[in-house]
GULUM-335318 format. One record per residue: residue number from 1; residue in three letters; x, z, y of N, C-alpha, C in turn. Coordinates in pm, 1 decimal. Example, Ala and Ser with C-alpha at 12.3 -4.5 7.8 and 13.67 -1.06 7.14 Angstrom:
<nodes>
> seq, type, neast, nup, nnorth, caeast, caup, canorth, ceast, cup, cnorth
> 1, ALA, 1319.0, 780.0, -569.0, 1230.0, 780.0, -450.0, 1320.0, 780.0, -330.0;
> 2, SER, 1285.0, 708.0, -225.0, 1367.0, 714.0, -106.0, 1290.0, 787.0, 3.0;
</nodes>
This chain:
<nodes>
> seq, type, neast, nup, nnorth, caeast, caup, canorth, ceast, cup, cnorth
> 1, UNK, -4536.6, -9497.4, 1066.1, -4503.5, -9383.1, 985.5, -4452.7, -9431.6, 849.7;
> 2, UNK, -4365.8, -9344.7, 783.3, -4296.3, -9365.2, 695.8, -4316.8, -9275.9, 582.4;
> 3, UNK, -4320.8, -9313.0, 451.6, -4338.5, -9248.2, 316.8, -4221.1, -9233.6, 257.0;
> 4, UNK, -4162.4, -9105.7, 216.1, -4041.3, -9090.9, 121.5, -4012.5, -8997.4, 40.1;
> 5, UNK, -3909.8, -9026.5, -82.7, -3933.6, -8862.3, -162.0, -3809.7, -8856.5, -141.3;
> 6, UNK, -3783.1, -8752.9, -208.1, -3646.3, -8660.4, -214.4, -3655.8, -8578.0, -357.8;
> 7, UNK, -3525.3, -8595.2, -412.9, -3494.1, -8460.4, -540.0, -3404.0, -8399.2, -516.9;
> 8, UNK, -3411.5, -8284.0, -564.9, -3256.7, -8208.5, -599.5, -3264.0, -8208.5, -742.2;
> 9, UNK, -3207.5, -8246.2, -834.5, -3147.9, -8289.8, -980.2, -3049.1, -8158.3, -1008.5;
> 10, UNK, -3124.8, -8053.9, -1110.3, -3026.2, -7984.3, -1066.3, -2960.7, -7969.2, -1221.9;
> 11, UNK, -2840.7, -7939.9, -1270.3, -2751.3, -7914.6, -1399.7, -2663.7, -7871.9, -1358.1;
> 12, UNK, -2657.7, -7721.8, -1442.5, -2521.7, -7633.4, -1491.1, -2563.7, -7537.8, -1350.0;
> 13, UNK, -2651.8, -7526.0, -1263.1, -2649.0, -7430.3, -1117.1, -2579.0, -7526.6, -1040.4;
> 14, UNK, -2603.8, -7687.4, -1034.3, -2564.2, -7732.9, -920.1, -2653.9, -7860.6, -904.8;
> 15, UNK, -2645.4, -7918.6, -807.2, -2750.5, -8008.7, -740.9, -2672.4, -8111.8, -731.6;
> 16, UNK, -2756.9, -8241.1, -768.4, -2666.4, -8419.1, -751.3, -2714.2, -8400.1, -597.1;
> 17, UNK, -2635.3, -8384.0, -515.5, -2576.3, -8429.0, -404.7, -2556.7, -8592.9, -351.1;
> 18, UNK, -2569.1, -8657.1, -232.2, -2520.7, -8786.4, -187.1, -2486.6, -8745.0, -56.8;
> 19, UNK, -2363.1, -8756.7, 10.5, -2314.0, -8802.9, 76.8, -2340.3, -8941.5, 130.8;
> 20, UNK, -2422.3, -8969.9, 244.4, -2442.7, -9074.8, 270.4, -2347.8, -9137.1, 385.8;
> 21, UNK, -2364.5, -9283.3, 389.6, -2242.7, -9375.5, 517.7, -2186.9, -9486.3, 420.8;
> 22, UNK, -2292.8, -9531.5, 348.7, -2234.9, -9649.4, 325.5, -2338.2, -9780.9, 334.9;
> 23, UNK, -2426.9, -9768.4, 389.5, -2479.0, -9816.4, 475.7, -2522.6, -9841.2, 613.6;
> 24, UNK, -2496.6, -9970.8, 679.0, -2478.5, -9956.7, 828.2, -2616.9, -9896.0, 905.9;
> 25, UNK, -2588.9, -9863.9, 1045.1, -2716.2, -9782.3, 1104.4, -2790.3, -9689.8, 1009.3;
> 26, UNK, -2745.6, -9580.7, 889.8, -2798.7, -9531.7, 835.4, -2779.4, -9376.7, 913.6;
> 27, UNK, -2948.8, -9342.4, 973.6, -2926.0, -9181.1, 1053.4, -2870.7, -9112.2, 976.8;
> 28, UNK, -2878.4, -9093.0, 811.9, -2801.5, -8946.5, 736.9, -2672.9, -8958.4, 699.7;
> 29, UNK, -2598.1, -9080.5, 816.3, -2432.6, -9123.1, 775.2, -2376.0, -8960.6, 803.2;
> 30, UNK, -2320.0, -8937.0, 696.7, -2224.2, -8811.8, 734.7, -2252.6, -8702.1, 664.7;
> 31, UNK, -2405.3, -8757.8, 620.9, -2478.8, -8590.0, 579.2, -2481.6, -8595.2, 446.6;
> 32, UNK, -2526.7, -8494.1, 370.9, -2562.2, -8465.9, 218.4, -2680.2, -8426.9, 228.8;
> 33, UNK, -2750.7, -8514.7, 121.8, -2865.7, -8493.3, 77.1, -2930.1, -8544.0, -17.9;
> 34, UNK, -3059.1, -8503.7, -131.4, -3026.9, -8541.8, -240.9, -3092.0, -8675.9, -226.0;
> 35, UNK, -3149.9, -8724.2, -355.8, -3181.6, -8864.5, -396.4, -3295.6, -8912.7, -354.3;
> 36, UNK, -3340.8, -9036.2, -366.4, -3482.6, -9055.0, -293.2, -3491.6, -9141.1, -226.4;
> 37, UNK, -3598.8, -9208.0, -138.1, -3603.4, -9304.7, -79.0, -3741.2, -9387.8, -36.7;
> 38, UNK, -3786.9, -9472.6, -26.0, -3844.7, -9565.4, 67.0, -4018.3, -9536.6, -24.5;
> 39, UNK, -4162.9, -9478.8, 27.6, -4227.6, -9529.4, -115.6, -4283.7, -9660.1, -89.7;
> 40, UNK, -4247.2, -9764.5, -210.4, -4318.3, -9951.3, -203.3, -4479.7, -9925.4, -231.3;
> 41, UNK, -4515.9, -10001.5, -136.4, -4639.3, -10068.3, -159.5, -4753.2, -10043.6, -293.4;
> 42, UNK, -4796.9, -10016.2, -319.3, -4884.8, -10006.0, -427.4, -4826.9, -9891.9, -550.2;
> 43, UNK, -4718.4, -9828.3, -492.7, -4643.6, -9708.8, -550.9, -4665.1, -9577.8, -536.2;
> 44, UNK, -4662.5, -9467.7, -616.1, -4696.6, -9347.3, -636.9, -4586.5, -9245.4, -554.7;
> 45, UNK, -4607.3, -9137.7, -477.1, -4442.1, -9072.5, -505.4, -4405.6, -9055.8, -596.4;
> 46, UNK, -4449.1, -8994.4, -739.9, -4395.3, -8993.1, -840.5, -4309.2, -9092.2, -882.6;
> 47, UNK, -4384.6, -9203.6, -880.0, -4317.0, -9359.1, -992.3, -4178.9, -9370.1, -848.1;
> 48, UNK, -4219.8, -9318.7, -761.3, -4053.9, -9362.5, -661.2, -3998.3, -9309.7, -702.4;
> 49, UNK, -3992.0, -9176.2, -701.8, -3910.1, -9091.2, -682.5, -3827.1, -9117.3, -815.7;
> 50, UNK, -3901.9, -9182.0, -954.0, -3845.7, -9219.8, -1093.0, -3760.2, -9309.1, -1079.2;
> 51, UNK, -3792.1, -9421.7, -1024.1, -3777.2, -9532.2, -979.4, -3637.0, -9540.9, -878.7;
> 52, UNK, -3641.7, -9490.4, -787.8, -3492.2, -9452.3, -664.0, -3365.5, -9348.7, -711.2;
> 53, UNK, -3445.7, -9242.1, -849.0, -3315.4, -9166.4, -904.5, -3252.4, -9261.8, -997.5;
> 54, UNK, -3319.5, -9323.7, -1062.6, -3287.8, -9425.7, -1152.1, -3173.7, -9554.9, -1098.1;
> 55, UNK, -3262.3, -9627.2, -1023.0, -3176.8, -9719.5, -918.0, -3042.1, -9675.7, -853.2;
> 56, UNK, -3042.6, -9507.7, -834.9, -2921.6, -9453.6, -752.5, -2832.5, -9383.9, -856.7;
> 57, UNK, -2908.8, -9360.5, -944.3, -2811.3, -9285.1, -1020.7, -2743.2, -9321.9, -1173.7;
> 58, UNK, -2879.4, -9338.0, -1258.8, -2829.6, -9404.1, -1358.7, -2905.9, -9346.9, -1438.4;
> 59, UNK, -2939.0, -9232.4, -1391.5, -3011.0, -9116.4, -1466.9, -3163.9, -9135.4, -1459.2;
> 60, UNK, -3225.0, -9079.9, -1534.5, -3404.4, -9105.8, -1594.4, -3460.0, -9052.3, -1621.6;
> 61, UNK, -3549.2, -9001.3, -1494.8, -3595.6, -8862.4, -1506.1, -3691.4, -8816.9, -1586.2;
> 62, UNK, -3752.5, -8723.5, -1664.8, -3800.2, -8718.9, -1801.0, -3928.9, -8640.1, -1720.8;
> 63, UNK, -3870.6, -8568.4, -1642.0, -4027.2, -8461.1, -1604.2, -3948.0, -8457.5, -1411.5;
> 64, UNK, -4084.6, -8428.0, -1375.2, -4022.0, -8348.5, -1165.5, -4111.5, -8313.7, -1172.8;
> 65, UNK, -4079.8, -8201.8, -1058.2, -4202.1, -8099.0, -1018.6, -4238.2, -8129.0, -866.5;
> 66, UNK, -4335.8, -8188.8, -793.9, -4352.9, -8191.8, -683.8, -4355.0, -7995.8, -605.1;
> 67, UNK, -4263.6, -8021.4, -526.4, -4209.3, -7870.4, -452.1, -4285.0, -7819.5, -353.3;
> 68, UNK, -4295.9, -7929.3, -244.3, -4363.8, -7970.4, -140.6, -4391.4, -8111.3, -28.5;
> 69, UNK, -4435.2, -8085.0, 88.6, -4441.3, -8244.0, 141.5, -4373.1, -8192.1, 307.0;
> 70, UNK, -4310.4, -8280.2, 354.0, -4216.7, -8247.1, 481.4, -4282.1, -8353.8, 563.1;
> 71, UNK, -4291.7, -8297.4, 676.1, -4338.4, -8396.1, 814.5, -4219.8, -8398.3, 893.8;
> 72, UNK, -4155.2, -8519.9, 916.4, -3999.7, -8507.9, 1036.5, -4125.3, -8635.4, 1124.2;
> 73, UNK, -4125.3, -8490.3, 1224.1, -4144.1, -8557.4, 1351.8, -4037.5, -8575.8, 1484.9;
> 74, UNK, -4025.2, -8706.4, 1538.4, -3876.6, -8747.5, 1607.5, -3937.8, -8808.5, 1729.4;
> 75, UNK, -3819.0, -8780.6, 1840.0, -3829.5, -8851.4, 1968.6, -3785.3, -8949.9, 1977.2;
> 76, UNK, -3699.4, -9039.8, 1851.0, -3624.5, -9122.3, 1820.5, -3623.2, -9193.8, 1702.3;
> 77, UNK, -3656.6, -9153.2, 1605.3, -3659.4, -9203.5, 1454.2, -3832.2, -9182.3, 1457.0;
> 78, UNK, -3891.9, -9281.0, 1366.3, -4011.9, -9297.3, 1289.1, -4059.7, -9144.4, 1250.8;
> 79, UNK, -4172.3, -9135.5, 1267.9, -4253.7, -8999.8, 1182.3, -4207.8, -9001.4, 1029.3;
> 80, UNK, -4186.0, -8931.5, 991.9, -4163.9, -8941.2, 786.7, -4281.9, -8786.0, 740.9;
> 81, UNK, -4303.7, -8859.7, 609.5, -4392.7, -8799.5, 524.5, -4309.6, -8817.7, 392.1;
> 82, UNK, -4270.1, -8663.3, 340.6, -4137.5, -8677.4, 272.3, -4199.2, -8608.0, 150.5;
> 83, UNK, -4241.3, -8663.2, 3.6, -4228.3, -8545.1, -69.3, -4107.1, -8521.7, -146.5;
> 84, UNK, -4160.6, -8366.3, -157.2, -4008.7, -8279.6, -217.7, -4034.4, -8258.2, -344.5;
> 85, UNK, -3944.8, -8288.7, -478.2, -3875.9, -8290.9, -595.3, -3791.1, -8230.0, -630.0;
> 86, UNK, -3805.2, -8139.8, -738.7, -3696.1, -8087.6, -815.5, -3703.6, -8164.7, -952.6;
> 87, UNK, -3558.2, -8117.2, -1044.0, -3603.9, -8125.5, -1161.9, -3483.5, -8101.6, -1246.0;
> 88, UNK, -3456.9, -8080.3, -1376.3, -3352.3, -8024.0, -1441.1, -3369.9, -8057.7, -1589.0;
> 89, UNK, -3473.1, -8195.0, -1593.8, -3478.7, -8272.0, -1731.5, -3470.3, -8423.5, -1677.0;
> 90, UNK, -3388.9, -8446.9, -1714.7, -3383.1, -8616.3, -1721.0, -3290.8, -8651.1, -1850.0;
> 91, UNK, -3210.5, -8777.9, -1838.9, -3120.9, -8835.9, -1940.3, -3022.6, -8913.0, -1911.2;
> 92, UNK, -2928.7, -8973.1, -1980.4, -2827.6, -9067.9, -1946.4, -2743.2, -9007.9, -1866.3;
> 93, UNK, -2634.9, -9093.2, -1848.3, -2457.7, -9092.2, -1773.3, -2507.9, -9119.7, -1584.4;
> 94, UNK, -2484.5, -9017.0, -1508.5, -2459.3, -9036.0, -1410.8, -2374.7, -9166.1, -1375.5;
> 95, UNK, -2407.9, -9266.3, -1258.1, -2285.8, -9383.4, -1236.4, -2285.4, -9355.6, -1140.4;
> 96, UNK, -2181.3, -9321.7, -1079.3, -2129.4, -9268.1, -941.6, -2122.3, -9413.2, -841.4;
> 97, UNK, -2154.0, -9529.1, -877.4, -2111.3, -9655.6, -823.4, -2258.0, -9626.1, -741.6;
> 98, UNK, -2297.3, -9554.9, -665.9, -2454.7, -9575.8, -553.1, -2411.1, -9699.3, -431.0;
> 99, UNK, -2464.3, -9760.9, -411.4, -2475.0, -9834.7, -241.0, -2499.9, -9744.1, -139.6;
> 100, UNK, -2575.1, -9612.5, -192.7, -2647.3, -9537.3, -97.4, -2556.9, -9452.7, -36.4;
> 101, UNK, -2454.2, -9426.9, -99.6, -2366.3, -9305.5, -48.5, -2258.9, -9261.1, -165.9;
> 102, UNK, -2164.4, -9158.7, -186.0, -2135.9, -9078.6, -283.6, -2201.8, -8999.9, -385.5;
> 103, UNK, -2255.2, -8970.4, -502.1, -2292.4, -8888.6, -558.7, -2180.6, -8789.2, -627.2;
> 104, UNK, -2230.6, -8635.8, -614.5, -2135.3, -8544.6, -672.4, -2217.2, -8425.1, -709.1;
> 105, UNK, -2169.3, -8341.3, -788.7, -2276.8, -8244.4, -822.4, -2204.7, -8106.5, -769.2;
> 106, UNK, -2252.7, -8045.0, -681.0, -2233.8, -7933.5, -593.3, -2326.6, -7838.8, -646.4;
> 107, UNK, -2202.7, -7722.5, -653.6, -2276.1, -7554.3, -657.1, -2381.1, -7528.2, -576.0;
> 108, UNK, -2497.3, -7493.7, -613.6, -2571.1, -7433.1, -550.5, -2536.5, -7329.1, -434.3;
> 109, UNK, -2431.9, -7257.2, -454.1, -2442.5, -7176.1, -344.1, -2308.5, -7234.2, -265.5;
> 110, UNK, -2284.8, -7359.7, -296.5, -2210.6, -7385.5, -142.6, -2300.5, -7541.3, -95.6;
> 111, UNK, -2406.8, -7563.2, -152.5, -2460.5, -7697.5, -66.6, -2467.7, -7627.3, 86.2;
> 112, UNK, -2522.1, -7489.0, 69.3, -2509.8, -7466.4, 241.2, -2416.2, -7486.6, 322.4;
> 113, UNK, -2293.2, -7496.2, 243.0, -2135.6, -7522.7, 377.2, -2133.7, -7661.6, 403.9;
> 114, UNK, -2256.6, -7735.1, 321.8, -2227.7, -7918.0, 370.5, -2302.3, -7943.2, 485.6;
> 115, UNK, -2263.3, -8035.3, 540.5, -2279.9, -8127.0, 664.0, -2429.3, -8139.1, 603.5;
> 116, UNK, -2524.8, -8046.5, 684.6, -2653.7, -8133.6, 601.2, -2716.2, -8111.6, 732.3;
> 117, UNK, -2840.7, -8191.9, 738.0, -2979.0, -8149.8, 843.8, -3012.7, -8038.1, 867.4;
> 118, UNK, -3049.3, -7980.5, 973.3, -3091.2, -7802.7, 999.6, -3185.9, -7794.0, 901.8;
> 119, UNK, -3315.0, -7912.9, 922.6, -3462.0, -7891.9, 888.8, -3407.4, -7869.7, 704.3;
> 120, UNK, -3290.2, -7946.4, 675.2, -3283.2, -7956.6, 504.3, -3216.1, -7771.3, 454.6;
> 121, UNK, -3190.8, -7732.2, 561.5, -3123.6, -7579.1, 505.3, -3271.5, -7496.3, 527.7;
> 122, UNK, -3395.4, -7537.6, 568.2, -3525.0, -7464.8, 559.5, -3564.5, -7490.6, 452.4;
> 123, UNK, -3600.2, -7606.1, 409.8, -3675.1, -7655.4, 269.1, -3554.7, -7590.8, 135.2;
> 124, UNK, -3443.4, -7596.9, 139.2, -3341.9, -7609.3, 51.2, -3346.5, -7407.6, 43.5;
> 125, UNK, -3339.1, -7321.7, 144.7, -3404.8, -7212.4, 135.1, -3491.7, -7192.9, 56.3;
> 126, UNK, -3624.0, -7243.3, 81.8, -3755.7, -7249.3, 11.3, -3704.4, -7271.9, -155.2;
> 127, UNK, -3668.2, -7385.1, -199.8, -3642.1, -7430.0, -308.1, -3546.1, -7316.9, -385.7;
> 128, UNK, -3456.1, -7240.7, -308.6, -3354.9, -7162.6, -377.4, -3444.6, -7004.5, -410.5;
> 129, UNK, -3507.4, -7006.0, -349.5, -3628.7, -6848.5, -333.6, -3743.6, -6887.2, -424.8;
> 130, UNK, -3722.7, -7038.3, -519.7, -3862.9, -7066.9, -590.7, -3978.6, -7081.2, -592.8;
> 131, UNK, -3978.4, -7044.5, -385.6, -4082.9, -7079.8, -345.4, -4244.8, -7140.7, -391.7;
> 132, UNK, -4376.3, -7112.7, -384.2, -4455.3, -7148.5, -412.7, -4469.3, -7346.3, -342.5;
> 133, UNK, -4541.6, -7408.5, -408.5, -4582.2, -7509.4, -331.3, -4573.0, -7523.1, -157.7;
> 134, UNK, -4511.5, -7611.0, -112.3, -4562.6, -7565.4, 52.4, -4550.1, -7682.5, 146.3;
> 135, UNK, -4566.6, -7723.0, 258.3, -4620.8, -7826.4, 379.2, -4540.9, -7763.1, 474.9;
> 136, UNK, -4449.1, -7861.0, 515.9, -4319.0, -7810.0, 636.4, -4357.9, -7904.0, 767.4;
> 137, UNK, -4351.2, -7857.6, 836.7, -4349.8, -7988.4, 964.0, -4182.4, -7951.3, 1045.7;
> 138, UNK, -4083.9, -8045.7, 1024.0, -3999.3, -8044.2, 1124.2, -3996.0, -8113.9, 1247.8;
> 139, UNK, -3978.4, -8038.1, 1346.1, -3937.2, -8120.9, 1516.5, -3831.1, -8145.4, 1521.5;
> 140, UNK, -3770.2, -8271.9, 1540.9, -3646.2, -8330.9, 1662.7, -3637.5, -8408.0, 1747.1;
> 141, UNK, -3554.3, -8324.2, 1845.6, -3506.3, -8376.9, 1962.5, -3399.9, -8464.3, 1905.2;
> 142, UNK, -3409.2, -8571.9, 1902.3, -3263.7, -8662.9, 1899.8, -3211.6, -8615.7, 1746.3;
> 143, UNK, -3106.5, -8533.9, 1728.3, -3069.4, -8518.8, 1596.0, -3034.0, -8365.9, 1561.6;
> 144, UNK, -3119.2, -8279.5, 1695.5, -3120.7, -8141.0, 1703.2, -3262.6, -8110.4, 1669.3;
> 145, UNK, -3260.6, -8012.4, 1553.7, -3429.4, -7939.8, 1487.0, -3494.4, -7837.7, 1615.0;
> 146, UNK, -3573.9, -7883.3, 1683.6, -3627.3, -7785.1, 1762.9, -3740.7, -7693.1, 1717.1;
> 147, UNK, -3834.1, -7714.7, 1668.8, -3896.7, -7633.2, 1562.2, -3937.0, -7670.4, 1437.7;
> 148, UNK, -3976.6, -7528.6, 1358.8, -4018.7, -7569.8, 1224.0, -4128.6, -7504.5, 1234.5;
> 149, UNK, -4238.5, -7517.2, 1122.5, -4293.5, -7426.9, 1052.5, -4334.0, -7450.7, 891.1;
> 150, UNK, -4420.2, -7379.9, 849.3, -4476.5, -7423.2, 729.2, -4546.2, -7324.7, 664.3;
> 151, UNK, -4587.8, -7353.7, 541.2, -4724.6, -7278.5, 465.4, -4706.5, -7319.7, 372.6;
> 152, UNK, -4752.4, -7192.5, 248.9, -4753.7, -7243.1, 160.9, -4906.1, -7259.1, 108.6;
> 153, UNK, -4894.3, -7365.2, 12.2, -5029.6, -7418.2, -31.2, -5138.0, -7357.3, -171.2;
</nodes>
């Protein structure tokens, strides 16, 4: 099993976005989704999630709000334990130069027309409705969401 966070960074009503595929065998080649990544060893989600926007972006995040925590359970990929991040205070110059993918900052109300994960248009729902705190479990078959649910906490 696997530990990871995720943000949506959001300024002006739009979200830092990545386009990922620039790394080989990477499952979210193709997709958009925000920042985040791996949590190390003796590491917090918090200090990652500081730590991977920083590394990816350039930017330094000043405050995040933990949103919620996502379970992707797979017939194919590793279990993940994902927490979810917002936030709309940080600092510094975006550097668009990521390894990880593209970064771009997309309108809120068209991240839904991107190439993204089913399970990410449930949570990304949640997040746009201001949702209270909440615990998602996604199912996939292969790279199709067969169920969801969740609660809030």
């Amino acid at each position: 099993m696997k530990n990871t966070t995720l943000i949506y960074i959001k300024k002006d009503n739009r979200y830092l976005m990545m386009l990922r595929g620039r790394k080989a065998d990477d499952p979210n080649s193709g997709k958009w989704i925000g920042v985040g990544g791996h949590i190390e060893e003796g590491e917090t989600p918090d200090e990652c999630i500081r730590r991977e926007v920083t590394e990816e972006t350039g930017l330094v995040l000043l405050d995040q709000k933990l949103r919620g925590i996502i379970f992707f359970i797979s017939d194919i990929y590793e279990t993940e334990y994902m927490y979810l991040y917002t936030s709309d205070y940080f600092e510094g110059e975006l550097n668009t130069e990521c390894d990880e993918g593209e970064l771009e900052w997309i309108d809120i109300s068209d991240v839904g027309n991107l190439p993204l994960w089913e399970g990410d248009r449930k949570f990304l729902k949640l997040l746009r409705e201001d949702a209270p705190f909440f615990i998602m479990e996604l199912r996939y078959s292969g790279d199709i969401l067969v169920s969801d649910s969740f609660r809030f906490s």
